[in-house]
Phi, psi and omega in degrees: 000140202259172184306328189293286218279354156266344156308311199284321176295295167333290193308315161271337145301307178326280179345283229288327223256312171322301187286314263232306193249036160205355116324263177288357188331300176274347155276334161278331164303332170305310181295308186314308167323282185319328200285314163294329181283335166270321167291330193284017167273348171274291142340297146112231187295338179274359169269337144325302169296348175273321216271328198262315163334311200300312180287335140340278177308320190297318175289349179214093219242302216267324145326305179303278158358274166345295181283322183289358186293353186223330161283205064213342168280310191297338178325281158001299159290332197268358161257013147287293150343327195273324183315304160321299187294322173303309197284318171285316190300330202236348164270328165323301204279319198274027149260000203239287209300337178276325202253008166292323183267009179255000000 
């Protein structure tokens, strides 16, 4: 990948992580929240380590922005991460609620 085109890429996540988090910012930090309280029962201290950055970025958005402007693969990974965790965090409980009624 040439320097332009990781730049360019940079940019448009920054772009993307700026309107996002000043539009929505504090309400997607709010879902987050929740999101982490259903995940540390699966996970446990990594749901934290996923969650809190992430809200991190929505609450200080023009900051963010900056880094991710160079940063933009971990963004990437850590909403791969977040995915995981939504997905253990909220299948844990509906696995425990199925072998509770079986």
């Amino acid at each position: 990948m040439t320097t332009r085109r990781y730049i360019g890429l940079g940019l448009l996540f920054a772009l993307i992580v700026l309107g996002v988090g000043l539009l929505f910012g504090a309400d997607i930090a709010a879902a987050l929240t929740s999101v982490r309280g259903a995940g540390t029962g699966a996970l446990g201290i990594l749901a934290n380590i996923i969650v809190d950055p992430l809200i991190w970025v929505m609450l200080n958005p023009i900051i963010a922005a900056l880094i991710v402007l160079f940063a933009w693969p971990f963004l990437v990974v850590w909403v791969l991460l977040l995915f995981v965790l939504v997905v253990l965090g909220y299948g844990a409980d509906a696995i425990r609620e199925v072998q509770s009624n079986v």
